[in-house]
Backbone as JSON, one array per atom type, in Angstrom:
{
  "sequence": "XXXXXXXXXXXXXXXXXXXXXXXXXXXXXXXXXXXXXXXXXXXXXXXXXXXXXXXXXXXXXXXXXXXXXXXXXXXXXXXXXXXXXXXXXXXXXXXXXXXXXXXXXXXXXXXXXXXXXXXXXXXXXXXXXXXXXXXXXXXXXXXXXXXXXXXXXXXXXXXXXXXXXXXXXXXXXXXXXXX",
  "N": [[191.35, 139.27, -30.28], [192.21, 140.2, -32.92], [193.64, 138.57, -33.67], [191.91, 136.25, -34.27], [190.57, 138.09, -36.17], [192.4, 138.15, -38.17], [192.71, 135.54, -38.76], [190.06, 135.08, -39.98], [190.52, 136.5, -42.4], [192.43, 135.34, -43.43], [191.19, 132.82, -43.97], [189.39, 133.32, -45.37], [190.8, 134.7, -47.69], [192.35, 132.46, -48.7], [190.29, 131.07, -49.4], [188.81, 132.39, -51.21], [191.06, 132.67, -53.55], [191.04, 129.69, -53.92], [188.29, 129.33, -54.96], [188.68, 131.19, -56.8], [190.47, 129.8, -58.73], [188.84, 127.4, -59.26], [186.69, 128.72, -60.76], [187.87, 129.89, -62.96], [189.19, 127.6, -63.95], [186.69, 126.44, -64.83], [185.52, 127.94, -66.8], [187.16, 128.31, -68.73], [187.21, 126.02, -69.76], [184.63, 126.06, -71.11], [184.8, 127.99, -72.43], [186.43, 126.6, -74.73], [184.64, 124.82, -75.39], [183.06, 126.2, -76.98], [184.42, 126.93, -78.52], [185.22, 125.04, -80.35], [182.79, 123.94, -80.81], [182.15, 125.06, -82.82], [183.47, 124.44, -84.93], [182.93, 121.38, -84.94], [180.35, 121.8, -85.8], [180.38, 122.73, -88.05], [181.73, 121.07, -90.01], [180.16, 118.79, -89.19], [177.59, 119.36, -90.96], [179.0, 119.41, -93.41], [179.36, 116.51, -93.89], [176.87, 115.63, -93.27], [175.96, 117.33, -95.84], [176.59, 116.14, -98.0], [175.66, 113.07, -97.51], [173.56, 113.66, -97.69], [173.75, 114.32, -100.17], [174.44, 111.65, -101.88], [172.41, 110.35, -101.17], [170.7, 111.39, -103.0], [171.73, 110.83, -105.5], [171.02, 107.73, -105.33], [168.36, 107.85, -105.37], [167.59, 108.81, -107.69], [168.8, 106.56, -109.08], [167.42, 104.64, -107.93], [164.71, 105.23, -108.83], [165.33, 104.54, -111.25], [165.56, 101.47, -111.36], [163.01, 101.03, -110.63], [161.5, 102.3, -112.89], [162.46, 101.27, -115.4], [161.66, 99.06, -117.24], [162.99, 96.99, -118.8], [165.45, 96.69, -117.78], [167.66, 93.69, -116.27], [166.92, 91.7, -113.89], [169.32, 91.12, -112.2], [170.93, 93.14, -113.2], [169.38, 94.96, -111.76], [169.69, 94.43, -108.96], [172.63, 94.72, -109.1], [173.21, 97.95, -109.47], [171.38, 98.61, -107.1], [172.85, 97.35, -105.3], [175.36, 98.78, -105.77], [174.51, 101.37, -104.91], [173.99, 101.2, -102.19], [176.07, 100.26, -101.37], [178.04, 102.36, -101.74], [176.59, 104.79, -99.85], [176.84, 103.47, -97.63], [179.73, 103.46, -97.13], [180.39, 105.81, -97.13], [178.67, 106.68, -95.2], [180.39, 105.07, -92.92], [182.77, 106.24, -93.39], [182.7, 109.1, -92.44], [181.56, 108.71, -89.71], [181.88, 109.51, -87.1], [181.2, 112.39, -87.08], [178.16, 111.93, -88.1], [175.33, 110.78, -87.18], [174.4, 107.69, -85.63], [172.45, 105.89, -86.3], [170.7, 107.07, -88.3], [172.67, 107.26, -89.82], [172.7, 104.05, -90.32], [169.95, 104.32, -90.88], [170.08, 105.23, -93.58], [171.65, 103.84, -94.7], [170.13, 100.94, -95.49], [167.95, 102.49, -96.55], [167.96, 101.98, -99.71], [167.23, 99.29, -99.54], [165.87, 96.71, -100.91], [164.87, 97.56, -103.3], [164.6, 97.02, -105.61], [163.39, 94.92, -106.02], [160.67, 95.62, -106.12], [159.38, 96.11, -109.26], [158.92, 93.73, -110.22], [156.77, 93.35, -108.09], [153.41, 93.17, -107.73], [149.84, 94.77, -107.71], [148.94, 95.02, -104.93], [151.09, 94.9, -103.12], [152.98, 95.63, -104.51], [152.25, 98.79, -104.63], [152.93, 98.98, -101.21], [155.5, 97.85, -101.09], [156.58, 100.76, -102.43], [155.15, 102.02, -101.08], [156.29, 102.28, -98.42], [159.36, 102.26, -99.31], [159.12, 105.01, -99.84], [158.62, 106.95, -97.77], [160.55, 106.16, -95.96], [162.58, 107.19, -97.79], [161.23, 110.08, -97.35], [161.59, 110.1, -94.58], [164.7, 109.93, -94.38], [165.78, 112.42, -95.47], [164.42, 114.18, -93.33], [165.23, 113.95, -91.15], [167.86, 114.04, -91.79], [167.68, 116.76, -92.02], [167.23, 117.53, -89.52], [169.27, 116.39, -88.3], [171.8, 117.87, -88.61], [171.5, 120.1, -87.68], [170.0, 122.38, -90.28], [167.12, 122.13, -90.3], [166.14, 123.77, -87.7], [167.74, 126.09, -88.04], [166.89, 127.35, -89.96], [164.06, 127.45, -89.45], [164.71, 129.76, -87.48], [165.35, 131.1, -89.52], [163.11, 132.29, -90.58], [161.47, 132.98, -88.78], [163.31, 135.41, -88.2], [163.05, 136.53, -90.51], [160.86, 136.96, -91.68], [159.15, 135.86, -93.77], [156.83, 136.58, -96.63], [155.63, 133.76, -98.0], [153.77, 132.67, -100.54], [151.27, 131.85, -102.97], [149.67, 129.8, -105.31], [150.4, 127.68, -106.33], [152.13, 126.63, -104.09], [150.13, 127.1, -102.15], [148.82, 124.34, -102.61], [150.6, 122.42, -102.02], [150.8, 122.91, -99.2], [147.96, 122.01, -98.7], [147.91, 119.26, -99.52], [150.05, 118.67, -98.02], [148.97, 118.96, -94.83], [146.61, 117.0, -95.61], [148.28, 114.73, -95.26], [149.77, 114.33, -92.89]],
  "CA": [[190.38, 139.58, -31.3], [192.76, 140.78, -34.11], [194.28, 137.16, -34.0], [190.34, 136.04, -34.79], [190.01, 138.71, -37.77], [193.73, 137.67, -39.11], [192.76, 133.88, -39.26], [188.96, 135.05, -40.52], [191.05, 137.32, -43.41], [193.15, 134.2, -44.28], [190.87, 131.64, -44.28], [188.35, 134.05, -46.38], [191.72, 134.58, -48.62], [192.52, 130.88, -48.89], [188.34, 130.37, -49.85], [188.63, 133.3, -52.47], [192.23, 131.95, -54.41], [190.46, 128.6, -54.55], [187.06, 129.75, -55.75], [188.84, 131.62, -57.99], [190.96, 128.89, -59.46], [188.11, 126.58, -59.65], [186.06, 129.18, -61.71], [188.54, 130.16, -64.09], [189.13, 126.5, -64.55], [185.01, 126.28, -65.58], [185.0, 129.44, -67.98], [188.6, 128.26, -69.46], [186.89, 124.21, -70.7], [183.42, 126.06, -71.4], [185.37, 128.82, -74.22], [187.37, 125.5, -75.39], [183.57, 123.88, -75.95], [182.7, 127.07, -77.66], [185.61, 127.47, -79.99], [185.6, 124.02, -81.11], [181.56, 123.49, -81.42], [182.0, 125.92, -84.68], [184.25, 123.35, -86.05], [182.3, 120.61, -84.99], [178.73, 121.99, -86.67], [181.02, 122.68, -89.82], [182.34, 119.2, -90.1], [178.75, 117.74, -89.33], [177.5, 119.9, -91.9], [179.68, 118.91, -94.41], [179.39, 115.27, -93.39], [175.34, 115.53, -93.78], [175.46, 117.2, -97.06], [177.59, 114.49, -98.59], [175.12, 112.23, -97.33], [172.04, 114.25, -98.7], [173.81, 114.01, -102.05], [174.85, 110.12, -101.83], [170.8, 109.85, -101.16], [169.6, 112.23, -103.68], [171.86, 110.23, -106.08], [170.22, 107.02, -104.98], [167.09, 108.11, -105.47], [167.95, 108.77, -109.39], [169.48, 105.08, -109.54], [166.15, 103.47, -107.01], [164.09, 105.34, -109.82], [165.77, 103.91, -112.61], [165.67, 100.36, -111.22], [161.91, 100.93, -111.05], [161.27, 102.57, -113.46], [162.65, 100.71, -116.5], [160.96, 98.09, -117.35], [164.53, 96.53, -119.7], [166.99, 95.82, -117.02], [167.27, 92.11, -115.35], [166.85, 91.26, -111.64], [170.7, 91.12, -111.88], [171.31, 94.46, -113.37], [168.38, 95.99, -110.87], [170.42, 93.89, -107.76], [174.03, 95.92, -109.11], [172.36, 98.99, -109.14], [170.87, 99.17, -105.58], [173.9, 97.1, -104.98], [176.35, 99.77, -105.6], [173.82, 102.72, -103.96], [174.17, 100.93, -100.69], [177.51, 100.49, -100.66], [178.77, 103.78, -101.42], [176.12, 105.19, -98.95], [177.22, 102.84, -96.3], [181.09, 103.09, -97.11], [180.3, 107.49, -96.89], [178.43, 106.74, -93.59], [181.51, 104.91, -92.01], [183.98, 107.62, -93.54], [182.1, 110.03, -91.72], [181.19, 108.19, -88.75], [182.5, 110.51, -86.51], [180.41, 113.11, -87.32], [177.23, 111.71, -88.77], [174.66, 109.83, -86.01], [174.49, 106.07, -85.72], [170.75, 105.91, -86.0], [170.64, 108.13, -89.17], [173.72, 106.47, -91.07], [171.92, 102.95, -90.53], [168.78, 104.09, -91.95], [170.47, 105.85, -94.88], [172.49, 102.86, -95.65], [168.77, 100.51, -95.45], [166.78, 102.94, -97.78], [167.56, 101.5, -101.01], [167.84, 97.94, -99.53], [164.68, 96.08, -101.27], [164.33, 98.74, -104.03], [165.27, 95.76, -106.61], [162.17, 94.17, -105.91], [159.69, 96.45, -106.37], [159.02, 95.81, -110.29], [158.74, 91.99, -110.05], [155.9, 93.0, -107.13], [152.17, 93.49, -108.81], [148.99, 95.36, -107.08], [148.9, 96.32, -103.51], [152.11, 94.15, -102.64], [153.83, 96.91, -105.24], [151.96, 100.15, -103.76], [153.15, 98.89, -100.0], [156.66, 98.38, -101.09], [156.63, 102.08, -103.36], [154.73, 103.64, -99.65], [157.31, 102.09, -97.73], [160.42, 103.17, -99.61], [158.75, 106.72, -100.16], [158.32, 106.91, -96.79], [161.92, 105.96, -95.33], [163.22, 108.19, -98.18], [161.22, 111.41, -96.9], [162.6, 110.33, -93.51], [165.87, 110.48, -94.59], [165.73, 113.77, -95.82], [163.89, 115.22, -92.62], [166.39, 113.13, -89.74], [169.31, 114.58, -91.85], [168.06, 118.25, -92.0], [166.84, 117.83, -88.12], [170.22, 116.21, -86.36], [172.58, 118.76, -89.22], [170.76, 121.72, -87.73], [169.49, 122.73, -91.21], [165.74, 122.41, -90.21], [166.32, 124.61, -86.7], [168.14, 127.53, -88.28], [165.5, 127.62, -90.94], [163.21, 128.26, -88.65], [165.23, 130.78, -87.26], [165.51, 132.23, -90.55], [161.72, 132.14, -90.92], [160.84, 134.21, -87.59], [163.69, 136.79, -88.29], [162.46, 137.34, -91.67], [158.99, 136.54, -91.97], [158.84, 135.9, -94.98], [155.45, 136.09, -97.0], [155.98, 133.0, -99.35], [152.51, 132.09, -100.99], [150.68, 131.34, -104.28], [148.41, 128.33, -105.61], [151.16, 126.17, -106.26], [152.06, 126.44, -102.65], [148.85, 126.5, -101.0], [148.1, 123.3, -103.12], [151.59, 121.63, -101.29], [150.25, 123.13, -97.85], [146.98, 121.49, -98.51], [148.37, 118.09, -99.41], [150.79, 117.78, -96.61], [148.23, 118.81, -93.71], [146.32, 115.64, -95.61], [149.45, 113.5, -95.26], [150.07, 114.46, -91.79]],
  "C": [[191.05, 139.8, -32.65], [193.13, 139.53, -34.43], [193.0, 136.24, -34.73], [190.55, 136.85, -36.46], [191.14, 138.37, -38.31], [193.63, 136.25, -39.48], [191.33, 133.96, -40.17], [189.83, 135.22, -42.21], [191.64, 135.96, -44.26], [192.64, 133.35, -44.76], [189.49, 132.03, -45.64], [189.33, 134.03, -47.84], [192.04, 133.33, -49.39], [190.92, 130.22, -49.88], [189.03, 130.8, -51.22], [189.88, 132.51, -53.62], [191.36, 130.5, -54.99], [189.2, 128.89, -55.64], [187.49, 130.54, -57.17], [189.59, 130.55, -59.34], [189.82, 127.98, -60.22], [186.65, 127.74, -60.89], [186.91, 129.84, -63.11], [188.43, 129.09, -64.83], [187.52, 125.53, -65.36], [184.6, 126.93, -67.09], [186.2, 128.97, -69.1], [187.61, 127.18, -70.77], [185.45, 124.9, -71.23], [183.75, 127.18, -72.74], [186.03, 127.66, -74.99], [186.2, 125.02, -76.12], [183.14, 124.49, -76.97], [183.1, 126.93, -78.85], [185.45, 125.93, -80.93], [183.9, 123.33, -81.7], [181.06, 124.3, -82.46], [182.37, 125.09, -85.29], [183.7, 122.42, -86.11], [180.98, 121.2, -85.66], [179.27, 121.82, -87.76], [181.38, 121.41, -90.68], [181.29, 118.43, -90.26], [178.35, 118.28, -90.41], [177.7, 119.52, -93.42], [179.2, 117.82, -94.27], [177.41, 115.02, -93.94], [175.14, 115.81, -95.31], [175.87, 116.71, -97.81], [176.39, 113.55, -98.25], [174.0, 112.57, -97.97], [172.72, 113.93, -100.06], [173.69, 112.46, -102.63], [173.06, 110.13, -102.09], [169.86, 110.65, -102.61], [170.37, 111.01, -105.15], [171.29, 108.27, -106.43], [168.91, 107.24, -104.98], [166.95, 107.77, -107.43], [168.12, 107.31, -109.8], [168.08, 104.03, -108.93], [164.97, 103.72, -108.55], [164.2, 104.94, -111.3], [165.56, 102.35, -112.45], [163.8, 100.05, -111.21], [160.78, 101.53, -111.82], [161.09, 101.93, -115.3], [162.81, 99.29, -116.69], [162.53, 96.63, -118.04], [165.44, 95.85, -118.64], [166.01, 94.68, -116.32], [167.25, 92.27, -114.2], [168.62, 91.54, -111.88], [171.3, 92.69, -112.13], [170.89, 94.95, -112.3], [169.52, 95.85, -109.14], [171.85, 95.17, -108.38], [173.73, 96.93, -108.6], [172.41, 99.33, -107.96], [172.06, 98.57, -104.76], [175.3, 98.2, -104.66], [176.02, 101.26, -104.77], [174.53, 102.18, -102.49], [175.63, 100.88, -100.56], [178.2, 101.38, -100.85], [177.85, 104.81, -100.48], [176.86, 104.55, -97.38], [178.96, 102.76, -96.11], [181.41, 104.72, -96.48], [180.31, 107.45, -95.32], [179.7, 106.52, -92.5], [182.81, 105.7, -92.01], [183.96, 108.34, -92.37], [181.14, 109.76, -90.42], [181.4, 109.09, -87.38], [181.5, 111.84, -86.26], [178.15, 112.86, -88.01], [176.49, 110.29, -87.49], [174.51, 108.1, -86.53], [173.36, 105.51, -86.67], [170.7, 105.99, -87.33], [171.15, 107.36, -90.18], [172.82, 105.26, -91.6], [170.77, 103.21, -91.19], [168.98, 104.67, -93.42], [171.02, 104.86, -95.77], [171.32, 101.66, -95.99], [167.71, 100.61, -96.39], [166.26, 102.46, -99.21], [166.98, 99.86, -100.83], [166.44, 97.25, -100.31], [164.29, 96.45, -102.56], [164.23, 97.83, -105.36], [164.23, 94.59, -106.91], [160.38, 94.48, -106.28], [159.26, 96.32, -108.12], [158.59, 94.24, -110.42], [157.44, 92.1, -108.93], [154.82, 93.69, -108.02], [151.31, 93.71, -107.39], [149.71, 95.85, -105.93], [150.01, 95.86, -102.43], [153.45, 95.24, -103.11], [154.04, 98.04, -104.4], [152.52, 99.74, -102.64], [154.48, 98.49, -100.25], [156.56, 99.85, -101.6], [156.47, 102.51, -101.95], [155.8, 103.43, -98.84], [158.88, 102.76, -98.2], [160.28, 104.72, -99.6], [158.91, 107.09, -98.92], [159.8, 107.15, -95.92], [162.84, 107.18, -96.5], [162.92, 109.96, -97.65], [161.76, 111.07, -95.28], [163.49, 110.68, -93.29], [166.38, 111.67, -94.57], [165.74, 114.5, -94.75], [165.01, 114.94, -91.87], [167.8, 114.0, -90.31], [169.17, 116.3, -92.12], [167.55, 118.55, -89.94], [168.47, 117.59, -87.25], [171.24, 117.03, -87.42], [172.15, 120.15, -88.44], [170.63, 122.71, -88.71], [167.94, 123.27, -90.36], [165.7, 123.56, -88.75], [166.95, 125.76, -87.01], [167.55, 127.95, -89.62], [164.31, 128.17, -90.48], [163.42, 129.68, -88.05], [165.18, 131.95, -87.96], [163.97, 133.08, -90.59], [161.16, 133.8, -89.69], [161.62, 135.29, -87.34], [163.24, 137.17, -89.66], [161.39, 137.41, -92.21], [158.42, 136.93, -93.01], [157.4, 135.31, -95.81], [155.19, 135.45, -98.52], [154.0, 132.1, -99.61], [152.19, 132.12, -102.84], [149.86, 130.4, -104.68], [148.98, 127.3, -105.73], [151.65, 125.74, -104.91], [151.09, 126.01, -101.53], [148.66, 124.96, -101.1], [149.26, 122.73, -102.14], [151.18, 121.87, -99.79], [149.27, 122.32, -97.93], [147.02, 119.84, -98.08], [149.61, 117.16, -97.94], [150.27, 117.71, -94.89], [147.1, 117.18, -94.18], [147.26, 114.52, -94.95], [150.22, 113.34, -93.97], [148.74, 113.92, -90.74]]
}
């Protein structure tokens, strides 16, 4: 019987050493994921708001190309010419950090924008809704996969904050229309 509880003891011993190895070795790679998914948010972070700027600057240059009536098709082509390719040269910098999906439609946004003055009536308005459109995408896709728009919220339901007025309501009103 003692020869029984001395092989139970060992083979319980033998379990435990393993079990223990194999859970250290779980908790070890799951603080490694930890420590390094600070650096990775920070990096994306960065990486997004570089890209929000690239776009906000493109916006300034899409609005100038249809806006002013003076420049040629060739000027308007440079223009949206040079947006896209320092958007799309950023994106592949920062490829690494910045989603596939996301980049591609960032580098896309202006693409047509050059055309839009040369188009008359409802051929105009349906390019203008279309670019407007892919530009507020932009915006939202890069504060949704940055985790901007999710720790906003966050902010929102620890501080519950009571933001109102008429100029507000009126933007509440208009975007439950537009939704």
């Amino acid at each position: 019987m003692s020869i029984v509880l001395a092989l139970l003891a060992t083979i319980f011993g033998i379990f435990g050493v393993i079990s223990g190895i194999l859970l250290n070795e779980f908790m070890r790679r799951k603080n490694r994921r930890e420590v390094f998914a600070g650096k990775i948010f920070e990096k994306r972070l960065v990486a997004y708001e570089g890209l929000n700027d690239h776009i906000q600057r493109g916006v300034v240059a899409a609005d100038e190309v249809i806006k002013n009536a003076e420049l040629s098709p060739s000027q308007r082509h440079e223009l949206i010419s040079a947006t896209v390719s320092e958007i799309a040269n950023y994106v592949d910098k920062h490829q690494l950090y910045i989603d596939q999906e996301i980049g591609a439609h960032c580098t896309a946004l202006f693409m047509g924008v050059e055309d839009i003055p040369e188009a008359a009536g409802e051929v105009r308005e349906a390019l203008l809704r279309d670019y407007r459109t892919m530009r507020k995408d932009a915006f939202q896709m890069i504060a949704e996969d940055s985790g901007i728009a999710e720790i906003n919220k966050l902010f929102r339901v620890i501080n519950r904050p009571d933001i109102g007025g008429p100029l507000i309501e009126r933007i509440r009103e208009l975007r439950k229309q537009i939704s």
